[in-house]
C-alpha positions as CSV (number, residue, x, y, z in Angstrom):
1,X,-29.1,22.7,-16.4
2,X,-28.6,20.0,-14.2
3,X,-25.7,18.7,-12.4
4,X,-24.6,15.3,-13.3
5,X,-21.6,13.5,-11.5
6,X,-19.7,11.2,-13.4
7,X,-17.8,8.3,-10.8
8,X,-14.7,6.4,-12.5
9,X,-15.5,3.4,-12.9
10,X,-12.5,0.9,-12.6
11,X,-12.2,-1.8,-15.5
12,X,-13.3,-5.5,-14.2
13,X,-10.4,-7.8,-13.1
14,X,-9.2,-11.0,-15.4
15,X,-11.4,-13.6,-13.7
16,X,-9.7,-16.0,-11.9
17,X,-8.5,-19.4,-13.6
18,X,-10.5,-22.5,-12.5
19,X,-8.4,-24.7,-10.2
20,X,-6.6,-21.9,-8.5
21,X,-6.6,-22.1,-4.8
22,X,-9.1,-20.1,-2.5
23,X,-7.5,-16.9,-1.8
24,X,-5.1,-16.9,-4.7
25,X,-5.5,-13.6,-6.8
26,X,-3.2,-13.0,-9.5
27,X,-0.5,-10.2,-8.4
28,X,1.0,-7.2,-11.2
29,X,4.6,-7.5,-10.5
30,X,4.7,-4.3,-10.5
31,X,2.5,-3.9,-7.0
32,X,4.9,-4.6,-4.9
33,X,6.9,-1.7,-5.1
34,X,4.9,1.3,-3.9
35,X,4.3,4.0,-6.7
36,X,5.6,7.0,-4.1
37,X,9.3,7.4,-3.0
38,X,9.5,7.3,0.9
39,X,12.4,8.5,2.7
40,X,14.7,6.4,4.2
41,X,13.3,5.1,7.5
42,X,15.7,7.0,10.6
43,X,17.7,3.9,12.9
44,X,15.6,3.7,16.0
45,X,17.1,6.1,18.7
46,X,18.9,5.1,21.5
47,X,16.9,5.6,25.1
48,X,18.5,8.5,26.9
49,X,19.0,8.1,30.3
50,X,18.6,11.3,32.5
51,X,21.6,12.5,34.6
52,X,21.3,14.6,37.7
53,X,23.9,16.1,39.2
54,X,24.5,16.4,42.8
């Protein structure tokens, strides 16, 4: 029996409306939020400065 592979094929975009400006793609307003939960980002460290002791 042979293999066959199967790809997912995603569904076509909504075309564009005429008259839209070059480089204007319609956004989901729910992309802007990204779908995993990041930790909170640490505060940038302060730069140690080394000590030596005479």
């Amino acid at each position: 029996m042979p293999y066959v592979q199967q790809l997912h094929v995603p569904p076509k975009p909504e075309p564009i409306p005429p008259g839209s400006p070059p480089g204007d793609l319609p956004v989901d307003p729910d992309t802007d939020e990204p779908e995993v939960d990041l930790p909170p980002l640490d505060p940038p460290h302060p730069e140690k400065t080394r000590r030596t002791i005479h």
